[in-house]
C-alpha positions in Angstrom: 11.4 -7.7 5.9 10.0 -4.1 5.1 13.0 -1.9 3.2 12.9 1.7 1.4 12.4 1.4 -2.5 12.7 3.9 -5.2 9.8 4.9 -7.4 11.2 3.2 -10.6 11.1 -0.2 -8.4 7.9 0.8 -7.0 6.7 1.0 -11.0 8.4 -2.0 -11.9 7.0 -4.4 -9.5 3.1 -2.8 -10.0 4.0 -3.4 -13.6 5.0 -6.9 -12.7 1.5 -7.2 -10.6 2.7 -6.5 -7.1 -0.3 -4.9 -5.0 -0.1 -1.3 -3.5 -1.6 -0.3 -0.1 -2.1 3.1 1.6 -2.1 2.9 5.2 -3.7 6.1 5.4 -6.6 7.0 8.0 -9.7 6.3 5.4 -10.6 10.1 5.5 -7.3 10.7 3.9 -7.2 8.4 1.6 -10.7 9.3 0.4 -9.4 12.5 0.0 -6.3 12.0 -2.4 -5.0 8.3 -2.8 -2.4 6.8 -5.4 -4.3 5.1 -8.2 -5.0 1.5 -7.7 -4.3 1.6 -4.2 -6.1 0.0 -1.6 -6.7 1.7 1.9 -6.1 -0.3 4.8 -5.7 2.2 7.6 -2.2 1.1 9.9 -3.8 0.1 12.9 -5.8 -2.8 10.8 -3.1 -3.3 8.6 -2.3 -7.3 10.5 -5.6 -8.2 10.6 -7.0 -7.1 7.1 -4.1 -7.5 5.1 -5.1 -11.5 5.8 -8.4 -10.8 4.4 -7.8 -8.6 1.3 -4.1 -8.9 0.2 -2.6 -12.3 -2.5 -0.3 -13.8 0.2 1.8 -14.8 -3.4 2.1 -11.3 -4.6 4.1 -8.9 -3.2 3.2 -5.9 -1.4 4.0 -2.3 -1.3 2.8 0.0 1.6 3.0 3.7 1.0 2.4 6.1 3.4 2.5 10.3 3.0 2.3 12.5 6.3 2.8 16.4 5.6 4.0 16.9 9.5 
C-alpha cells in the first residue's frame, strides 16, 4: 500500500538498498532526475516495473510537478 515518507526514511531505506523510481515523462527526467533513479514514465509504471524493478526490494516512486 503506497504511503507519504519523509526524506530521512527515503535516505534510510536507499541506504538499506531499497530502489528509487521517477515516474516522470522521460523528457523530464532527462532533463533533471534524482541520482540513481530510474525513469519509468506513470503510464508504464504496471507493466515495466515487472520487468526492471527486485520484486524483494522495496520501492520508492518520487514524483515532482511545478504546477
Amino acid at each position: 500500500m503506497p504511503k507519504g515518507i519523509r526524506r530521512d526514511e527515503v535516505e534510510r531505506l536507499l541506504s538499506e538498498g531499497a530502489q528509487l523510481v521517477e515516474v516522470l515523462p522521460r523528457e523530464e527526467y532527462e532533463e533533471e532526475h534524482l541520482p540513481g533513479a530510474l525513469n519509468i514514465p506513470l503510464p508504464r509504471l504496471d507493466k515495466e516495473a515487472r520487468e526492471r524493478l527486485d520484486p524483494n526490494r522495496p520501492v520508492i516512486v518520487y514524483c515532482w510537478d511545478s504546477a
